[in-house]
Structures are given as structure tokens and as C-alpha cells.
C-alpha positions in Angstrom: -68.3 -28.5 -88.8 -68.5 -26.2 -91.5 -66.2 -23.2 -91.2 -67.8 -21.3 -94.1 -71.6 -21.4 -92.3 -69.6 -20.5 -89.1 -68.5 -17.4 -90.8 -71.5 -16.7 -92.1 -73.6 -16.7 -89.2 -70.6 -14.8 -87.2 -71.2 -12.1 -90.1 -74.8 -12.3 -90.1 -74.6 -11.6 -86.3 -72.2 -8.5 -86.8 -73.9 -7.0 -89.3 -76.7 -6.9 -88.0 -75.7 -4.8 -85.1 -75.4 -2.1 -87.9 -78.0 -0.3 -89.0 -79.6 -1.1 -92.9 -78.2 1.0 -95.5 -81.3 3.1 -97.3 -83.4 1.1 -99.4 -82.6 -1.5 -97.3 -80.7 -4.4 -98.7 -77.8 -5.6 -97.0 -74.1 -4.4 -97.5 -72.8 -8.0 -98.1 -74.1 -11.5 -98.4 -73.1 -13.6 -95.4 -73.1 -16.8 -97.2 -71.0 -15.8 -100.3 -69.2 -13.8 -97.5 -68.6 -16.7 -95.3 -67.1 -19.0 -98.2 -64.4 -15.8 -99.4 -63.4 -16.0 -95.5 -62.8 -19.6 -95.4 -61.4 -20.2 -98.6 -58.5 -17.1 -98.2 -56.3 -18.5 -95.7 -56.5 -15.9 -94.2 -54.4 -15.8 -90.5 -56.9 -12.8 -89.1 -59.6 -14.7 -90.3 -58.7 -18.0 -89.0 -57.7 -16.8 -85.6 -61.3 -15.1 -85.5 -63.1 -18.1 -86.5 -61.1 -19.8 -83.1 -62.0 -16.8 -80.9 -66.0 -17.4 -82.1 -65.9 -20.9 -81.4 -63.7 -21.1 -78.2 -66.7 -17.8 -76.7 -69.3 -20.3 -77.9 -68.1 -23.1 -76.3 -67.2 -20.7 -72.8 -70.5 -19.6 -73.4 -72.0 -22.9 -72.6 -74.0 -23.1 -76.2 -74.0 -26.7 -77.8 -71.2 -26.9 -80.8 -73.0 -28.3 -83.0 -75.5 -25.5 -83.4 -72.4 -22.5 -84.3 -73.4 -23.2 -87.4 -77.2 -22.5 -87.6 -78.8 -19.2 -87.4 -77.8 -17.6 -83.8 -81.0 -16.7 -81.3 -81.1 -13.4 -79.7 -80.4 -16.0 -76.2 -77.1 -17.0 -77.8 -75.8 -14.0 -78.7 -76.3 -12.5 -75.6 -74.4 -15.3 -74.1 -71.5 -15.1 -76.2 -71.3 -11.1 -75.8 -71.5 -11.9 -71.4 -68.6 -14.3 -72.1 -66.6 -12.7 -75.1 -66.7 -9.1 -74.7 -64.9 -6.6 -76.9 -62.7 -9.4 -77.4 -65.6 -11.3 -79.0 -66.6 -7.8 -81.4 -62.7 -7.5 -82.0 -62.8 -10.9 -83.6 -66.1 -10.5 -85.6 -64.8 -7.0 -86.8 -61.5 -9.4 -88.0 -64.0 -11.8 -90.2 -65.7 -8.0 -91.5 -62.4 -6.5 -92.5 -60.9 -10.0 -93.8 -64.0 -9.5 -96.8 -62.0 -7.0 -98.4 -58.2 -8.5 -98.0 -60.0 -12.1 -99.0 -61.5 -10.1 -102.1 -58.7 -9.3 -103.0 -56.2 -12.5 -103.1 -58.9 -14.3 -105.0 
């Protein structure tokens, strides 16, 4: 699997949830975003990257699709199983951005 498309589809799924800033290009680029994450070492990050994948699996969803964009279907699923829990850890991979930024 690979952690860095993980990342960025857990980011792509968080921010949208926020609304577009004006003129409406996104705050951050999920992809570039998602390779930061996973190349920091981040301990936050990591642990968030395990609480996205073990909510995916207690979700039900097949693992081998984490990585591919997420459907409206599985992101409702994961929120059912995940909860704040599941938001806590995506805020994690949001505020790891800037501490990643910044060891690199």
C-alpha cells in the first residue's frame, strides 16, 4: 500500500469538509501534502495514518481501495465507525503539514 496516496486521500476527505477559500482554489495540495506527511516521520502522523486505516477496515471497506479517491458511501462509513476519533486523526495528518514543513 502506499502511505503517501493514503494521506492524500485522508486530506482530500478533510478538506473538503471545509469550505473553499474565495477565488476558489484549494488551501493545500493533497498529493504534495500526502508525500511531506509520509516522508517526516512524523509520530502524530503515523499514528493517524493507523487510526484511518484500522476505521477503514472496522468500517467494512475493501483495503485495497484506501488509497483511491473515497465515495461519499465510504466516508460515511468510516464517520458511523470512527467518530470524533476518526476527525481527531484527520485533523492530526492537517496539523502534521506544518510541523512536516518544517523538519524538511
Amino acid at each position: 500500500m502506499n502511505h503517501a496516496r493514503i494521506a492524500s486521500e485522508a486530506l482530500r476527505f478533510r478538506l473538503g469538509t471545509f469550505s473553499t477559500p474565495i477565488g476558489g482554489s484549494p488551501v493545500l495540495d493533497p498529493e504534495e501534502a500526502g508525500a511531506i506527511l509520509v516522508a517526516c516521520g512524523d509520530p502524530g502522523v503515523d499514528h493517524a495514518l493507523r487510526m484511518v486505516g484500522q476505521t477503514w477496515q472496522q468500517a467494512g471497506l475493501i483495503p485495497e481501495t484506501i488509497e483511491q479517491p473515497w465515495s461519499a458511501g465510504d466516508a460515511a462509513r468510516m464517520r458511523s465507525v470512527g467518530g470524533t476519533a476518526l476527525l481527531d486523526a484527520l485533523d492530526d495528518l492537517v496539523s502534521g503539514i506544518s510541523r512536516c514543513r518544517v523538519l524538511s
